[in-house]
N, C-alpha and C positions, 0 to 999 in steps of 0.2 A: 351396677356395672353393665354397659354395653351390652347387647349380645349379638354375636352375628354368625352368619351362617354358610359357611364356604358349598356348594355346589359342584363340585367338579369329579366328572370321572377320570381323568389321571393320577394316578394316585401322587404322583413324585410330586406337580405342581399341587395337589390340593394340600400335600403335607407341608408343603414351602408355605402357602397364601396362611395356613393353621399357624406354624411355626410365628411367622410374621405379626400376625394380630397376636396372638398371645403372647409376645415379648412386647408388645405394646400397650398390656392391660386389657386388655378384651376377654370376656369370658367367649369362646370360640366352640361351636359346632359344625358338623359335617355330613356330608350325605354326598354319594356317589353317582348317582341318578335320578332324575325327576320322582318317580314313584316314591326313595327313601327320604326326598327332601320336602313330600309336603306332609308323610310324618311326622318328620324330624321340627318342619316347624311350627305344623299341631300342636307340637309337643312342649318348644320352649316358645315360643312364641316372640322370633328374633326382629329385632330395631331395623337389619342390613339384611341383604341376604347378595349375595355377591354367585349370580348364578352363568355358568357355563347355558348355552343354544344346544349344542350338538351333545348329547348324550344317549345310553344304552337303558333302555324299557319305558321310556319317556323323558322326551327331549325339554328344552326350557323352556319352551312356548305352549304346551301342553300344560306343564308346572303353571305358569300361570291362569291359564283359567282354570285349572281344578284349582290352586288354591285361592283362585278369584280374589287379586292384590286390590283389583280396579271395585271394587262395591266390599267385601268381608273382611281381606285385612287393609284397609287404606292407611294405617298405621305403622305399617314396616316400607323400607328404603329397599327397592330391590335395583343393583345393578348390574345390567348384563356382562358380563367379562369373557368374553368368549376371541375366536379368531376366524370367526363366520361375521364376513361383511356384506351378505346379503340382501339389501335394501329391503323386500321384501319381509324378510325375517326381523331387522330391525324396525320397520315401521309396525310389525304388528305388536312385537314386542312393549314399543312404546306408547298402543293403544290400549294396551293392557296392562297398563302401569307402571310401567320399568321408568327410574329414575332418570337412567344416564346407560350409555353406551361406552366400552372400554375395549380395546385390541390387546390383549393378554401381552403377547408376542411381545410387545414395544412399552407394557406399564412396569416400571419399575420396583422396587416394595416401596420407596418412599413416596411413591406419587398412588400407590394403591393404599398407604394408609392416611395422604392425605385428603386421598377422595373419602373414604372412609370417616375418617374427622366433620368433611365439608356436608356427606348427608346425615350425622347424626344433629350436628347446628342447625340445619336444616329443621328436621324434625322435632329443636327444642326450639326454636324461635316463634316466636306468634304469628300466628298466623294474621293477615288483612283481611279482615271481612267485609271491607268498605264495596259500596255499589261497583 
């Protein structure tokens, strides 16, 4: 089974985004802030990690290089989901591995769990290794 790993410091949306993948088969974990999300994915070592920017003791771009997606885990799907449009923020985000970029505000649950679907295909398709 899946694993993924919600990110977010609000509590009401992080318990909706949980709610959603686990009605849809997904084994689902959580963390509230950078610091308990590279833990947490220490810990289970999640496929997705569906991560909030702006967060309290360590934001989502810090999360990424400590859990260094870009060289340690190149293995998990992280997508940003936040409602920080930053360009800044986003480009670095996506130098540091982040799959894809999401505006919370305006993703629905059905298009957040078919993003969800689209990077786990992702990650089982073979890869090209041609020149």
């Amino acid at each position: 089974m899946p694993k993924i790993l919600v990110v977010e410091d609000q509590l009401a949306l992080r318990d909706g985004y949980v709610a959603i993948l686990k009605k849809a088969g997904y084994e689902v974990f959580e963390a509230a802030d950078g610091m308990s999300a590279v833990l947490e994915a220490e810990r289970v070592h999640p496929d997705v990690i569906l991560l909030d920017l702006l967060m309290p003791y360590m934001d989502g771009l810090t999360f990424m290089r400590k859990y260094d997606v870009r060289s340690k885990h190149t293995d998990v799907s992280v997508v940003i989901f936040s409602n920080s449009s930053a360009p800044d923020k986003l480009q670095e985000a996506m130098e540091l591995g982040a799959k894809r970029y999401l505006i919370k505000a305006i993703v629905s649950p059905k298009k957040l769990l078919k993003i969800v679907e689209e990077e786990l295909a992702a990650k089982a398709a073979p890869q090209d290794s041609s020149p």
